[in-house]
Residue frames relative to the residue before (quaternion, step in Angstrom):
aa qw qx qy qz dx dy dz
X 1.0000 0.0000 0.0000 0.0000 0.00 0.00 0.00
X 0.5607 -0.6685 0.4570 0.1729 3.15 -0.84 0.77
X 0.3644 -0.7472 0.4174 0.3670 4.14 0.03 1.03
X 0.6986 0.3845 -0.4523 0.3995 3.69 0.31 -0.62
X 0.6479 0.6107 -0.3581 0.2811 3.52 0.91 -0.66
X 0.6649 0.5863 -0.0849 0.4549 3.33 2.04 -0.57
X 0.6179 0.5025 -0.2868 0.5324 2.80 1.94 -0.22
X 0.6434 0.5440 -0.3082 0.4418 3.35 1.27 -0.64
X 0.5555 0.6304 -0.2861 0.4606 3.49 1.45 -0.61
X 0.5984 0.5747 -0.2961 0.4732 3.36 1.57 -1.08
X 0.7878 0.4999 -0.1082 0.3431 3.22 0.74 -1.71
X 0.6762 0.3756 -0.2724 0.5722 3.45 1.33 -0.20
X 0.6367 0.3948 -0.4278 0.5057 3.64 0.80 0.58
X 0.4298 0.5137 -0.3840 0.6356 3.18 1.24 -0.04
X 0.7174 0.3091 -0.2327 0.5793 4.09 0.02 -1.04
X 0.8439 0.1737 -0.2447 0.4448 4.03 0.44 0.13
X 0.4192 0.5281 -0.6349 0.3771 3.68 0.75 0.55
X 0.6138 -0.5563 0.5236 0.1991 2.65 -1.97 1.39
X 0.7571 0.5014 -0.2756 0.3155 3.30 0.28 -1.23
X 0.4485 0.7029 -0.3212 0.4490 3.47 1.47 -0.95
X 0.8421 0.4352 -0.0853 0.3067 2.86 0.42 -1.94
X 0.7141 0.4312 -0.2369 0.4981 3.44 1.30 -0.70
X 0.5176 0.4897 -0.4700 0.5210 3.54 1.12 0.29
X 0.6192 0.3243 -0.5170 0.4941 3.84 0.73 -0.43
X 0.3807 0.6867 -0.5275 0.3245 3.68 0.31 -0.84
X 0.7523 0.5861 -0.1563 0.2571 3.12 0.18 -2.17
X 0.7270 0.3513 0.0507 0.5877 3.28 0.75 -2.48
X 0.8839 0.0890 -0.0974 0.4487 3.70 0.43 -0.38
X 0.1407 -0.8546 0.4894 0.1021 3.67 1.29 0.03
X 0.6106 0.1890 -0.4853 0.5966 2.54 0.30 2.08
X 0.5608 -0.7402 0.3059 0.2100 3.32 -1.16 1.56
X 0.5441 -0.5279 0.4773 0.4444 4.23 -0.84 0.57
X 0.2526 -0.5404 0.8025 0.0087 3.28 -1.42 1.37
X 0.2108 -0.6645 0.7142 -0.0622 3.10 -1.76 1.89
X 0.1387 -0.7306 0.6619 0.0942 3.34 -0.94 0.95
X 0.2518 -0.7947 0.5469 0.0774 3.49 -0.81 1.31
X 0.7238 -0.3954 -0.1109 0.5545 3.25 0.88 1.66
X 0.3268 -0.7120 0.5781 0.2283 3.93 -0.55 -0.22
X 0.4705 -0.5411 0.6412 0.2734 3.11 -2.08 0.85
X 0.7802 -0.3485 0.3464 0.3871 3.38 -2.05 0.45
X 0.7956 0.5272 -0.1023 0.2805 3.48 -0.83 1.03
X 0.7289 0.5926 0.2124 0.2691 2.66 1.50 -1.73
X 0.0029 -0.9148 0.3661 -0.1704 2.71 2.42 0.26
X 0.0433 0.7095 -0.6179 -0.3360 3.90 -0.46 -0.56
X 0.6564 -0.4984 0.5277 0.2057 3.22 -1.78 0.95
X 0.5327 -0.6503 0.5228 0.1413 3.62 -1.25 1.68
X 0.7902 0.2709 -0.2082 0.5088 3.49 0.40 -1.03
X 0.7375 0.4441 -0.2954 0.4143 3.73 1.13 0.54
X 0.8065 0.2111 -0.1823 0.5213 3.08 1.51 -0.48
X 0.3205 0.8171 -0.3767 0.2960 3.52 1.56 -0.32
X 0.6240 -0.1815 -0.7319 0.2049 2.35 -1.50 1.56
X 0.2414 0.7801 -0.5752 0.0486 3.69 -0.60 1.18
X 0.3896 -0.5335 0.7190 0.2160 3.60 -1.29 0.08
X 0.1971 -0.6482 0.7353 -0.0186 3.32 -1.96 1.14
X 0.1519 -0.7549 0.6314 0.0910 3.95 0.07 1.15
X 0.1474 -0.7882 0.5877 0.1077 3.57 -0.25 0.80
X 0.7521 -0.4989 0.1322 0.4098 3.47 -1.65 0.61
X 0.4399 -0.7396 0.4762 0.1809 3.96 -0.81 0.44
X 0.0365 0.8758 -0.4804 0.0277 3.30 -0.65 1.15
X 0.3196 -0.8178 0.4732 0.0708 3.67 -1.07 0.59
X 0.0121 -0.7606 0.6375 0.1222 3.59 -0.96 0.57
X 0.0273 -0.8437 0.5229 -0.1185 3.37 -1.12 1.09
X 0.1759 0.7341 -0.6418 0.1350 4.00 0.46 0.21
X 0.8029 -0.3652 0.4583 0.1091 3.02 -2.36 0.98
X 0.7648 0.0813 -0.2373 0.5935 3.68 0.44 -0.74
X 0.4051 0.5709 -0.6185 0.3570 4.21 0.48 1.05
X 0.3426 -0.6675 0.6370 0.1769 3.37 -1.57 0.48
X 0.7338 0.2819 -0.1491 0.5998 3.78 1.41 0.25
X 0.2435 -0.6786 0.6595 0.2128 3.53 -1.38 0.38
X 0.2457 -0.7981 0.5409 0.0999 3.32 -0.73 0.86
X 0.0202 -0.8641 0.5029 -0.0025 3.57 -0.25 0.66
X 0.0897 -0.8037 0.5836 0.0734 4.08 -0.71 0.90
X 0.0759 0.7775 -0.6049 -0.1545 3.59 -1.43 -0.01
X 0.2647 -0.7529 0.5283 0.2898 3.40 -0.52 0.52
X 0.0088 -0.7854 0.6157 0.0628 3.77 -1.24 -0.20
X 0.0698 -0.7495 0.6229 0.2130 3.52 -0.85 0.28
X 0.1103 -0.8280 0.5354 0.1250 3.26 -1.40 0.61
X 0.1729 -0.9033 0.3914 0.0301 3.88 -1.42 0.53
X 0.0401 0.7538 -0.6557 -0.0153 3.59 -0.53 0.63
X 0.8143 -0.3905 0.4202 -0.0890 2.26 -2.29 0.77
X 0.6684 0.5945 -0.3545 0.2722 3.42 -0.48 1.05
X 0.2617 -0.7790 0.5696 -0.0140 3.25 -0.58 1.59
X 0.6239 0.5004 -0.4368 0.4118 3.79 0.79 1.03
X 0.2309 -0.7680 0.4616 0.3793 3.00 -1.26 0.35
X 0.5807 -0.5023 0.2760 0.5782 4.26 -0.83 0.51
X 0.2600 -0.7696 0.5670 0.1361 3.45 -1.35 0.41
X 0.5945 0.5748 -0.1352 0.5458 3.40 1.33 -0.73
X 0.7119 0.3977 -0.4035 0.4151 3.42 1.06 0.59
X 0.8706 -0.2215 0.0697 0.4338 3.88 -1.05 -0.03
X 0.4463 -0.7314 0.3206 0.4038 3.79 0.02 0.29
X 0.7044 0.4064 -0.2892 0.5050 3.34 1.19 -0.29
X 0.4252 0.6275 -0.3722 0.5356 4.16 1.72 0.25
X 0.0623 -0.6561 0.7496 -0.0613 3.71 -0.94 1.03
X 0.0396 0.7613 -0.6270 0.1606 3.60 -0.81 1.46
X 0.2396 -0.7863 0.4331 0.3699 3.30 -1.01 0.19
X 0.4748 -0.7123 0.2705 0.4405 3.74 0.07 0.27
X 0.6285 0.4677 -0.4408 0.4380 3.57 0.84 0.34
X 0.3070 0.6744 -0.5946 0.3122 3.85 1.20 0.24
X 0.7066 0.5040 -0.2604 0.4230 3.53 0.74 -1.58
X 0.6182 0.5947 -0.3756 0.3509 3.61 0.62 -1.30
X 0.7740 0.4497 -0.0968 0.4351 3.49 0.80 -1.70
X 0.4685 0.4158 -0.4116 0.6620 3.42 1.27 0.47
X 0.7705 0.2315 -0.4513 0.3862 3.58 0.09 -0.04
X 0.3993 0.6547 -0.4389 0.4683 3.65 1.38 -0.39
X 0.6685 0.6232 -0.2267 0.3366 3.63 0.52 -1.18
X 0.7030 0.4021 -0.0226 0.5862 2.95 0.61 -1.73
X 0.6084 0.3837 -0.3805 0.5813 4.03 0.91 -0.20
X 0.6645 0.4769 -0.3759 0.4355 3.60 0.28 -0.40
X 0.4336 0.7455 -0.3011 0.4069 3.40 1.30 -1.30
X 0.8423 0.2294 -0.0804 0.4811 3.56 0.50 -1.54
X 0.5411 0.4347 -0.5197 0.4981 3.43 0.92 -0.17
X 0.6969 0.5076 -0.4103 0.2972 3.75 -0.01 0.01
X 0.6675 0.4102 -0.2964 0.5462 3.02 1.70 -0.78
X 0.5164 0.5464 -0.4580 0.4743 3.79 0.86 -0.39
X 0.7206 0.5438 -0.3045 0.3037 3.58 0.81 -1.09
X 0.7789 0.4715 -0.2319 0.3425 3.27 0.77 -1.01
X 0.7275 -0.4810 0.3641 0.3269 3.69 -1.44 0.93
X 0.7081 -0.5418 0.3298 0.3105 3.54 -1.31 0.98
X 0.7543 0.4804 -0.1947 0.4030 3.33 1.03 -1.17
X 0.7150 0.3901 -0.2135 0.5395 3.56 1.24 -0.57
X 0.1271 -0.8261 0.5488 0.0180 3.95 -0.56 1.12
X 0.4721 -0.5832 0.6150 0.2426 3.91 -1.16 0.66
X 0.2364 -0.8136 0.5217 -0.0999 2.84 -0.70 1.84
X 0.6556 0.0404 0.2245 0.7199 3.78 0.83 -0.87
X 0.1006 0.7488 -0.6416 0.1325 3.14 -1.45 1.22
X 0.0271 -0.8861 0.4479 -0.1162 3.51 0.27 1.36
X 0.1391 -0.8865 0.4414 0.0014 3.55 -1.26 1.56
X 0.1388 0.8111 -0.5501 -0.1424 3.52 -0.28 -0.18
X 0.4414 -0.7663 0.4658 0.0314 3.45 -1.34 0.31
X 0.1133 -0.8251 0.5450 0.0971 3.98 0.32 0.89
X 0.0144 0.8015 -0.5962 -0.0442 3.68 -0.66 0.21
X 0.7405 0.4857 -0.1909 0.4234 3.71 1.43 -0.30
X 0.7565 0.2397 -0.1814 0.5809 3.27 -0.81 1.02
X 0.7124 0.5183 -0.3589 0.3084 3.80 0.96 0.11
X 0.4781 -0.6201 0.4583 0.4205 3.33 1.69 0.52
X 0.9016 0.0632 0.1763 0.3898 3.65 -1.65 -1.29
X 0.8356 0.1933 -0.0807 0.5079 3.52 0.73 -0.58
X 0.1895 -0.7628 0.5814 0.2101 3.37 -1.44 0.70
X 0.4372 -0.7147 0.5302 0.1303 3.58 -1.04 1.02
X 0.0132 -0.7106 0.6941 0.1140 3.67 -1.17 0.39
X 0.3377 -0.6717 0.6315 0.1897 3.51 -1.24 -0.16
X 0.2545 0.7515 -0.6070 -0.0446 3.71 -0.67 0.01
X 0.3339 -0.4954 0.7957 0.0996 3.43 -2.26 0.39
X 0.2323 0.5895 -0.7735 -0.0151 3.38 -1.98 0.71
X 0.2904 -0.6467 0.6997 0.0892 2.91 -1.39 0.85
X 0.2014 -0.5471 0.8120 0.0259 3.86 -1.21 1.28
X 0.0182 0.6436 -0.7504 -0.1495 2.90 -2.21 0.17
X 0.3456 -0.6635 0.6367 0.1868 3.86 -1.24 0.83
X 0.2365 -0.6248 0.7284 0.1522 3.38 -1.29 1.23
X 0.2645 -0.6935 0.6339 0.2176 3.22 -1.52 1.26
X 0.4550 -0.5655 0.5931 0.3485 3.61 -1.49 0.15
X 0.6639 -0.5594 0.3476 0.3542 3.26 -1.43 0.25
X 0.7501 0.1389 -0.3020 0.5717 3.95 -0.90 1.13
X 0.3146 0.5121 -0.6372 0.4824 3.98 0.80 0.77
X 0.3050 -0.6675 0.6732 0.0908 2.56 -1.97 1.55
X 0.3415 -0.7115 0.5503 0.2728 3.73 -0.09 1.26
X 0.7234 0.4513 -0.3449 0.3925 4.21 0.72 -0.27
X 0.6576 0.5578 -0.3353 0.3795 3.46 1.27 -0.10
């Protein structure tokens, strides 16, 4: 498969999963804006673009004596929220988007795997979560790694 052709496959199931789409609806009523990487600078703005995903740049390893093309993208991803949880233990200080961005996560999670071609499979999918020092908005980072089984006589370099 071709890498740009795999990123765009990523990035529009991500930009069309229902489920994605009806949790922002829900929490922010208005749908998750994907940025298929950015120019220098370009950061997008929490209280303007939130709930959004950043699909950073996509890379591939592939060599002649492999039986698979491995392929990774990283992305980082953010929501919105200038509260802190109330509804939890009295002596527990949370912010309320810790919870939100775990479900953002874990929705994105599956739109990539719903999204992606028969032959290529989600291999490792890795998250972390920033809550400090971002004011209004909590941030996550993530990495997945996919891999493409080749059939026999595929040239994994072509």
């Amino acid at each position: 498969m071709d890498l740009y052709d795999l990123f765009a496959t990523i990035r529009d199931a991500v930009a069309q999963d229902a489920n994605l789409g009806a949790w922002a609806t829900t929490n922010y009523s208005k749908s998750v804006t994907v940025f298929a990487g950015l120019l220098e600078g370009e950061m997008p703005d929490a209280e303007t673009h939130a709930p959004f995903v950043v699909l950073g740049d996509p890379a591939d390893a592939r060599g002649m004596e492999s039986r698979v093309i491995e392929y990774a993208i990283e992305g980082y991803v953010c929501v919105a929220t200038g509260v802190l949880r109330t509804d939890s233990l009295d002596n527990v200080v949370e912010p309320a988007g810790l919870e939100a961005i775990t479900d953002f996560v874990r929705l994105l999670r599956a739109a990539i795997q719903a999204g992606l071609p028969d032959n290529v499979f989600l291999v490792d999918f890795n998250s972390a979560f920033d809550t400090t020092g971002a004011g209004g908005a909590v941030n996550g980072f993530f990495d997945v790694t996919l891999v493409e089984h080749l059939t026999i006589g595929s040239n994994p370099l072509a």
